[in-house]
N, C-alpha and C positions, 0 to 999 in steps of 0.2 A: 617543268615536267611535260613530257609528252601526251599527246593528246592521245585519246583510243578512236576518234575517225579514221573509217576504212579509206584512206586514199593511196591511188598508185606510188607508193614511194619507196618497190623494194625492201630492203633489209628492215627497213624501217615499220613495216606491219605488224599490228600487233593486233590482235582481239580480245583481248584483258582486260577486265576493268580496272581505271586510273585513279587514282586521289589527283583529285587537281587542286583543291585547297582543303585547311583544316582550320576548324577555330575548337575552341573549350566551349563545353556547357556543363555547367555545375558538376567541374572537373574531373569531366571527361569529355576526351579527344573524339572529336567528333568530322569525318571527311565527308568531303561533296566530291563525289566522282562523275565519270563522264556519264553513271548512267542517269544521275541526276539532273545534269544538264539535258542529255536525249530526254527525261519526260518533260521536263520545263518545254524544253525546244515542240514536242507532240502538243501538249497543252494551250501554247501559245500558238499552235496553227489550228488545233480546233476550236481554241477560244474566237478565233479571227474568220473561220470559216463561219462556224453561229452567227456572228454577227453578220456577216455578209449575208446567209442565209435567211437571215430574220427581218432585215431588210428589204431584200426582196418579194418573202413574203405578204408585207405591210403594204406593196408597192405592187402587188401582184394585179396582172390586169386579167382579164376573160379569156384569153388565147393565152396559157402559160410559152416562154420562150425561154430559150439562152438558160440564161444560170438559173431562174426558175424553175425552170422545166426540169434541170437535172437535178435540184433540190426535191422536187415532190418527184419524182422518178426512184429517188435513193428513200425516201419515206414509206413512198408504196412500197419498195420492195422486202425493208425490213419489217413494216406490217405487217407484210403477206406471209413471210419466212416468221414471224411470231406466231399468227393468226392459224397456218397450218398447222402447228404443231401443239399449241396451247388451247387451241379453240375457246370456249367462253371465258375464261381466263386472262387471256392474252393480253385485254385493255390494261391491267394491272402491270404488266412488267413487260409492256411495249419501250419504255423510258428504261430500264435497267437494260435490258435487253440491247437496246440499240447504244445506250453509253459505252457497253465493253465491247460492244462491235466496231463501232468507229476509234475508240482509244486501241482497241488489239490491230484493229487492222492498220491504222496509220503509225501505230511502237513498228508492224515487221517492214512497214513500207519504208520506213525512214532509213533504211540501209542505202535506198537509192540518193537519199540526202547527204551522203557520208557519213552517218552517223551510227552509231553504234547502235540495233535495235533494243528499247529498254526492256525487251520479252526474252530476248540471251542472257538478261539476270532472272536468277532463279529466285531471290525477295521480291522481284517483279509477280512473275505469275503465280508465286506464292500467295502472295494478297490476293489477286483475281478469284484466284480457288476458294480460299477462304470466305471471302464475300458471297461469292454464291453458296459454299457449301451453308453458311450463315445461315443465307433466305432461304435455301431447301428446308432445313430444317425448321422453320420457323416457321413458315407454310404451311410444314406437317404437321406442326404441335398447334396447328390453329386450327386447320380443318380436321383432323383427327381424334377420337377417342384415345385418350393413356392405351388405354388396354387393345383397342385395338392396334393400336402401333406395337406394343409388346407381342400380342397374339403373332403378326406377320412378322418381327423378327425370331419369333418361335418357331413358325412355319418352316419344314412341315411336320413338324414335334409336337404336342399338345402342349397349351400353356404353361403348364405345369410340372412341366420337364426341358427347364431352358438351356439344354445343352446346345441347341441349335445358336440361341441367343449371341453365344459368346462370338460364332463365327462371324455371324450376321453382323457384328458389332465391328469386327474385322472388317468387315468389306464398306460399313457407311466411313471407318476412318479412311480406307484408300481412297475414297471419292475425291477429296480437293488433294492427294497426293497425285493421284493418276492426271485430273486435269491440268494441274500445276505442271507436271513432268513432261508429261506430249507435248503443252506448249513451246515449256521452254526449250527443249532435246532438239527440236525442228528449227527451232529459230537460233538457237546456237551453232546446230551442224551446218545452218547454211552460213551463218556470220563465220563459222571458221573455215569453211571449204575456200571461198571468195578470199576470206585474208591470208590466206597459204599461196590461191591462186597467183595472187598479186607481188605475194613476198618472192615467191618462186621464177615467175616469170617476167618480171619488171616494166622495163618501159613497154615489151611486145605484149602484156596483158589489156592495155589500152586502147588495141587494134579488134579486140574480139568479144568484148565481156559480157557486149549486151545480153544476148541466148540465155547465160548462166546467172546472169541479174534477172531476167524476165522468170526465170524458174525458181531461184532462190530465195528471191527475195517479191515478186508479185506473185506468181503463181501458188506456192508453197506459202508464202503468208497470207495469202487471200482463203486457201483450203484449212490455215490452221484457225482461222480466227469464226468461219463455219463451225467448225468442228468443235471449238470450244463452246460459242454459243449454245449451238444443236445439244451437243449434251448438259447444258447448263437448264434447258429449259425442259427438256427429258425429267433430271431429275428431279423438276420441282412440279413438273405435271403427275410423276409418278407419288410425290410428297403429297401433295394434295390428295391423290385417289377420287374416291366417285363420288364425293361430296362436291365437288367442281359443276 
């Protein structure tokens, strides 16, 4: 069965997800697709990147250099991008925070791997959302009063008249739909602009593509995997409230 990496091969493009094998589990049919492979494949380069990175650190001298340097370079800067926005908080979900930053941004980078980004599935940033939507809420019912949390999905209604409630209740379910959806939408429309590109224009797509790789798939995933975070950490700064 054919594989779903994007590579220049004309007719032959597809951006689909594949079964590439099936086995039974307590009989039911169960597939391993390519998008399984791409997260094995991401997992296995940030398992290997940690280790490299962990190393160096152990090895670290006074003058940081080289692959050091770039490692606490990448640390400060998701600290500072946590620290700005969560302020006393932050220590807490510096480690969450920076996990689905480097797994979202290295799922959209891998298009430049040939591989199919694992973020153009939608059971992908499915989970993502849900996870966060989790901790938002979890957050809130820790730092929060019952009632006060009621009171502000009432707002600005009196408690006691929870018409407003039901809306409110509307808008915390779109929460992991909308962030699930932006991601995926982006990382999809650019996995299939590229494999149209390539299907379309064949061996002469090989002559040009860099421009529209650099936008599609760095540029464009580098802004979606911000943009998820940032509002990830929005909603949980707002979950808490002023008990923070």
């Amino acid at each position: 069965m054919r594989s779903g990496m994007l590579l220049s091969q004309g007719a032959d493009i597809d951006f689909m997800i594949k079964g590439v094998c099936k086995y039974s589990f307590f009989g039911h049919e169960v597939w391993i697709t390519t998008t399984h492979i791409s997260i094995l494949m991401v997992m296995l380069i940030l398992m290997g990147f940690a280790a490299a990175a962990g190393r160096a650190i152990r090895k670290a001298g006074e003058v940081p250099a080289g692959f050091q340097n770039a490692v606490e370079l990448m640390v400060e800067k998701l600290d500072g991008m946590v620290d700005s926005v969560m302020g006393k908080t932050a220590p807490k979900f510096r480690n969450y925070i920076g996990t689905i930053f480097c797994f979202i941004l290295f799922s959209n980078l891998s298009g430049l791997l040939g591989l199919r980004p694992p973020t153009a599935d939608y059971g992908v940033t499915l989970a993502l959302a849900l996870l966060s939507f989790t901790l938002i809420h979890f957050n809130q019912f820790k730092h929060q009063k019952v009632k006060d949390i009621w009171k502000g999905m009432c707002s600005p209604l009196p408690p006691w008249l929870p018409i407003w409630f039901f809306i409110s209740l509307i808008g915390e379910i779109a929460v992991p739909i909308s962030l699930s959806l932006r991601l995926f939408a982006n990382i999809l429309s650019g996995t299939v602009m590229m494999a149209l590109l390539y299907g379309l224009l064949g061996w002469f797509a090989t002559l040009w593509p860099a421009a529209l790789h650099v936008y599609f798939d760095l540029f464009s995933g580098a802004i979606q995997t911000y943009v998820f975070c940032m509002l990830t950490m929005t909603y949980i700064t707002n979950a808490i409230g002023d008990s923070r």
